[in-house]
C-alpha positions in Angstrom: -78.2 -35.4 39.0 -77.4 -36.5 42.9 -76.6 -32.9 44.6 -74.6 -34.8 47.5 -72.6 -36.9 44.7 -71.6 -33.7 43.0 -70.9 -32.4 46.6 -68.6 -35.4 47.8 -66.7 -35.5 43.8 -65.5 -32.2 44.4 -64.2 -33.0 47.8 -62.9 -35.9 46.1 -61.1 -33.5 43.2 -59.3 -31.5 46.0 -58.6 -34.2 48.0 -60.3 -33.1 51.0 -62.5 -36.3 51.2 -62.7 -37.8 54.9 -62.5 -41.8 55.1 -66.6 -41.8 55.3 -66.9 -39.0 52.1 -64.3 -41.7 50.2 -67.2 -44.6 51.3 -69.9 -42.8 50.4 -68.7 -41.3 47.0 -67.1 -44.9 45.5 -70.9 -46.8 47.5 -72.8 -44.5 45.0 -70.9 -45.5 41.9 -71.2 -48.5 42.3 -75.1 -48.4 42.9 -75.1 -47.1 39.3 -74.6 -51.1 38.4 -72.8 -51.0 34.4 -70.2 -48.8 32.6 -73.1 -47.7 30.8 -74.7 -46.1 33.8 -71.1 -44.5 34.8 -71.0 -42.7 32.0 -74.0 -41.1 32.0 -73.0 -39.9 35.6 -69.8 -38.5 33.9 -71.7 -36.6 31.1 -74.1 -35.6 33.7 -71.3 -33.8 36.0 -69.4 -32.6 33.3 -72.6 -30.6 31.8 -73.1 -29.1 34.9 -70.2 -27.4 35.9 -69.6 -23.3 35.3 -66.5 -22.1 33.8 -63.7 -21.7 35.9 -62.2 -18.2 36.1 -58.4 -17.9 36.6 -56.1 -15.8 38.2 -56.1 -12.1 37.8 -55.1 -10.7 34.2 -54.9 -14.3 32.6 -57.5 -15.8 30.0 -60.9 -17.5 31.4 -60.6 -21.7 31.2 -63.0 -22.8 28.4 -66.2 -24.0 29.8 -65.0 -27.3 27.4 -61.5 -27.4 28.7 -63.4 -27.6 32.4 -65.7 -30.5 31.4 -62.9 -32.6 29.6 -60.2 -32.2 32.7 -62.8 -33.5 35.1 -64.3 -35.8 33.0 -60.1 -37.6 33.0 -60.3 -37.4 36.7 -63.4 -39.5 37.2 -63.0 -41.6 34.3 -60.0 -42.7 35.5 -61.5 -43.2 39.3 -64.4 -44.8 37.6 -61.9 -47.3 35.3 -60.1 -48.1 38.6 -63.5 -48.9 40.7 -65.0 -50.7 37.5 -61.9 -52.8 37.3 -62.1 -53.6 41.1 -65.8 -54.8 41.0 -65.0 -57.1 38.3 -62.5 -59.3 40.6 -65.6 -60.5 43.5 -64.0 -61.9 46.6 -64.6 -65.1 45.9 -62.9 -65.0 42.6 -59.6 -63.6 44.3 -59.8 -66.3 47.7 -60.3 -69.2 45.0 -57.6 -67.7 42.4 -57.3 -71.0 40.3 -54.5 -69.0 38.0 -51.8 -67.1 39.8 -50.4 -63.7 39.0 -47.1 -61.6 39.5 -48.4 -58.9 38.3 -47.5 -56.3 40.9 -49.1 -53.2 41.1 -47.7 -49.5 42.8 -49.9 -46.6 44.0 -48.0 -43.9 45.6 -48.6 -40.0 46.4 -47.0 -37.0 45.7 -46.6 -34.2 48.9 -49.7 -33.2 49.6 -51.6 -35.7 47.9 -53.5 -38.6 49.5 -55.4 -41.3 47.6 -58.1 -44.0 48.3 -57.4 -47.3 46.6 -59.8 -50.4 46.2 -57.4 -53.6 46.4 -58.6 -56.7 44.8 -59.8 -58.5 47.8 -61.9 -55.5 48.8 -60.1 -54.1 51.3 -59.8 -50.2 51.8 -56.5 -48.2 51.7 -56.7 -44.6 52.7 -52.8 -43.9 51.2 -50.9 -40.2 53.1 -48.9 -37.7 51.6 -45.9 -38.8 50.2 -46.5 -42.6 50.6 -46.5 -45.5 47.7 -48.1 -49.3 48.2 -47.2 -52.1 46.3 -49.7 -54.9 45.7 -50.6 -57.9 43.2 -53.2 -57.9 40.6 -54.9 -60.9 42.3 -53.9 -62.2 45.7 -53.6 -65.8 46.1 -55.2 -68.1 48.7 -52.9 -68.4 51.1 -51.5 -65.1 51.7 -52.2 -61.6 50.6 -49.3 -59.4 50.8 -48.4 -55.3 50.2 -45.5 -53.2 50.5 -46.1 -49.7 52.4 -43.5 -46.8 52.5 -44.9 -44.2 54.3 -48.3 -43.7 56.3 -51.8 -45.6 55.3 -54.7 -46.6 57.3 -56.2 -49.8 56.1 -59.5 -51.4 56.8 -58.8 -55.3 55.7 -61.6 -57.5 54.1 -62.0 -60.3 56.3 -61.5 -63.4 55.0 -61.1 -66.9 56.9 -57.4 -68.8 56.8 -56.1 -66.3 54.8 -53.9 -63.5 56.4 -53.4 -59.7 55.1 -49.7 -59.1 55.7 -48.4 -55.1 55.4 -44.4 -54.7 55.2 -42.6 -52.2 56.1 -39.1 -52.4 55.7 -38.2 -55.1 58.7 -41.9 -54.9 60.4 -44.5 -56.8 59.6 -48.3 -56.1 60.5 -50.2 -59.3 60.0 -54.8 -59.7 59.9 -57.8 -61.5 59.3 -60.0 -58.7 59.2 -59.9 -54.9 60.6 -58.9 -51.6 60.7 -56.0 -50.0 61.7 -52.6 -47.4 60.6 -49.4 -47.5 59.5 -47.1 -44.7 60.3 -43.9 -46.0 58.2 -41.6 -43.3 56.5 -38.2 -44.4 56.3 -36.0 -40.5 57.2 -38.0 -40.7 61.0 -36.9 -42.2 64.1 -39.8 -44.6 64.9 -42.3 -46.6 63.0 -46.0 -46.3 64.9 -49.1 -49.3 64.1 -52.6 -48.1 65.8 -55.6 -49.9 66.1 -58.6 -49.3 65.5 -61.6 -52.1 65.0 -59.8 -56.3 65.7 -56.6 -57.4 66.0 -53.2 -57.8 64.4 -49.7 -59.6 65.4 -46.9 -56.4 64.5 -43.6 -58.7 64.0 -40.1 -57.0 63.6 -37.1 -58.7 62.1 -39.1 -61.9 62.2 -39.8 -62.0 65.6 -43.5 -60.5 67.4 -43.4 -57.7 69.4 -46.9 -57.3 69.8 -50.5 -58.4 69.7 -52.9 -55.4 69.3 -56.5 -54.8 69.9 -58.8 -51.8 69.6 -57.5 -48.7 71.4 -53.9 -49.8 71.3 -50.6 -49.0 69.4 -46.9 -50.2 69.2 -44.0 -47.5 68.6 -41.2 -49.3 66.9 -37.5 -47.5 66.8 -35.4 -47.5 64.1 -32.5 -46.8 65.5 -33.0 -48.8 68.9 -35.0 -51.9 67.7 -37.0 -51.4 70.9 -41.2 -51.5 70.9 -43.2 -49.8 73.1 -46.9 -50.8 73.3 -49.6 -47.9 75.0 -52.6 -47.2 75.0 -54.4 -44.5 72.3 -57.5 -42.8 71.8 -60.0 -44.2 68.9 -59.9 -40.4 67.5 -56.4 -40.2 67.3 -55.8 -43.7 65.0 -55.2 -42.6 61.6 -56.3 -38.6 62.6 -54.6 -37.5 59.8 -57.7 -38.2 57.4 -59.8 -36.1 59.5 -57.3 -33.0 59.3 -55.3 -33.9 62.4 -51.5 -34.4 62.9 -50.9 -36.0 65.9 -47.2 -36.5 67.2 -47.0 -38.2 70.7 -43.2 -37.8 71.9 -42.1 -37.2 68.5 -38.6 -35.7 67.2 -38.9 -31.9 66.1 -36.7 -33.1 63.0 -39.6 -35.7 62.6 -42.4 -33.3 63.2 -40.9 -30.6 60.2 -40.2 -33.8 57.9 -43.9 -34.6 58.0 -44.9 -31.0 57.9 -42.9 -30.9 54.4 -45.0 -33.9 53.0 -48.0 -32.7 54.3 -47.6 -29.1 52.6 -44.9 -29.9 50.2 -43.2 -27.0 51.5 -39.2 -26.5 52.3 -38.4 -26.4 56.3 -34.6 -25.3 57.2 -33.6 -25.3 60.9 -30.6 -23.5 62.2 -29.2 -26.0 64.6 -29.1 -29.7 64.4 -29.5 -29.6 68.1 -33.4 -28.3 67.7 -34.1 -31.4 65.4 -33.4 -33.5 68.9 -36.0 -31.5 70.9 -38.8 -34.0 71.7 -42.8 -32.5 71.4 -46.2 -33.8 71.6 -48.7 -31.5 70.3 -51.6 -32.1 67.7 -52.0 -29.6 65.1 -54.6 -28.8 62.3 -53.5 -29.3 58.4 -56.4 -26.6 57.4 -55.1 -23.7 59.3 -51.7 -24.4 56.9 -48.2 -24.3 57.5 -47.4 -21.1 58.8 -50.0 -21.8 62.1 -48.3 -25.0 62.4 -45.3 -23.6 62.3 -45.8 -20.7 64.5 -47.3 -23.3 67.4 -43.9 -25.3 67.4 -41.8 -22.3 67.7 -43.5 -21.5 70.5 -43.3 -24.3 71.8 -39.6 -24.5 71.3 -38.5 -21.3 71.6 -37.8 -20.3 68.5 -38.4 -17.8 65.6 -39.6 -18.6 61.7 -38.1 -16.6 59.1 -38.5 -16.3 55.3 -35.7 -17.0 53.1 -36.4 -17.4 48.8 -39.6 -19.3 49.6 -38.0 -21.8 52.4 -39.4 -21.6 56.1 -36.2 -21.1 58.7 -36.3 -22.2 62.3 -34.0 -21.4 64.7 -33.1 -19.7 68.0 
């Protein structure tokens, strides 16, 4: 059995998988070539792994129990996969019989996914987030619904455009990589690229063309976009552990904290929602660091109140 495959499916399991891990893990599956081959990597895993012991003064989990709850999980990532490989991109860009068939993928708080889409192209879906997409795409167009944050990396394909909307703003490609910051309760929508180019439209008009290293901030409360530079490392930091806000809302900042941890933020004034920050904080040091780096920042004091974090003066 493949030590680093066993090593990258349980980063996969706990959802701790970087963009690369997610590559690497889904590459080696489908090296194995047939179903028949899959399975035997899922037999092979399953075998392998120890019991699991619990908590303190409750019952060990059954060394079957273990094997048969992980064998679901990568059955149903290996079902997914199969089902992807079986749709080649030529198949999808010639699409002689059209289909409505529309598919949704969305994640709980703290949860993030990596999805396949039928053209190829890689979705790395955030906390809290859902995409809608058809079974086949058609030849002229290939169009998804995001609400919430993904970072995309868009098989290229000549004449026929990958279009992302996002409640009024559009983010149209041929072919690269870039992120979507798009959750409907904060003040600003935020596209960052990072490999080619895209044309960001809002309410049917462009507001930008974007190349590598750059981003547009769109407000939606103000309709007004704001194109800047940003740093390669920064595009999409969130699937390397980093939460980045550049100029963002303190109401915005604890919003996205309560995704990311699936925790419950109070604050004790609305005027501390208003406060403006940029900081970059670490989602493995949890929320109580990130907290306690905002307050400071701030000026203010957490408190804990029947399992809900309280800011205020």
């Amino acid at each position: 059995m493949n030590q680093r495959f066993k090593h990258l499916f349980r980063k996969y399991l706990d959802n701790s998988c970087s963009r690369e891990e997610f590559d690497e893990l889904f590459a080696y599956m489908e090296q194995q070539g047939d179903q028949n081959s899959l399975d035997g990597l899922l037999e092979s895993f399953s075998e392998k792994q120890e019991p699991i012991e619990s908590l303190p003064g409750k019952r060990l989990l059954p060394r079957i129990a273990v094997a048969a709850s992980i064998l679901v999980v990568l059955s149903g990532a290996v079902w997914w996969f199969s089902q992807q490989r079986s749709l080649p991109v030529k198949d999808v860009l010639n699409n002689s019989v059209a289909s409505v068939t529309t598919i949704s993928r969305s994640t709980e708080k703290s949860e993030y996914k990596y999805l396949l889409l039928p053209d190829s192209t890689q979705v790395w879906l955030n906390a809290d987030s859902k995409l809608d997409f058809p079974e086949n795409f058609d030849n002229k167009k290939r169009i998804v619904h995001l609400k919430g944050e993904a970072y995309f990396d868009v098989r290229h394909a000549d004449k026929i455009p990958f279009i992302i909307y996002t409640g009024e703003v559009s983010t149209e490609v041929l072919g690269t990589a870039f992120n979507i910051k798009a959750y409907p309760d904060m003040e600003k929508i935020t596209v960052s690229v990072k490999r080619g180019k895209v044309k960001v439209n809002y309410a049917n008009k462009q507001v930008a063309v974007l190349t590598k290293g750059k981003e547009v901030v769109i407000g939606n409360l103000n309709k007004e976009a704001k194109e800047k530079p940003v740093k390669e490392e920064l595009t999409a930091g969130w699937q390397e552990g980093n939460l980045v806000y550049d100029d963002y809302k303190v109401g915005d900042i604890l919003a996205d904290l309560e995704r990311v941890y699936d925790v419950d933020i109070k604050v004790g004034s609305p005027e501390l929602k208003e406060l403006r920050v940029t900081t970059t904080l670490k989602r493995q040091y949890g929320v109580e660091s990130a907290l306690e780096i905002l307050s400071r920042l701030i000026g203010t004091e957490i408190t804990i109140n029947n399992g809900s974090y309280i800011i205020k003066k």
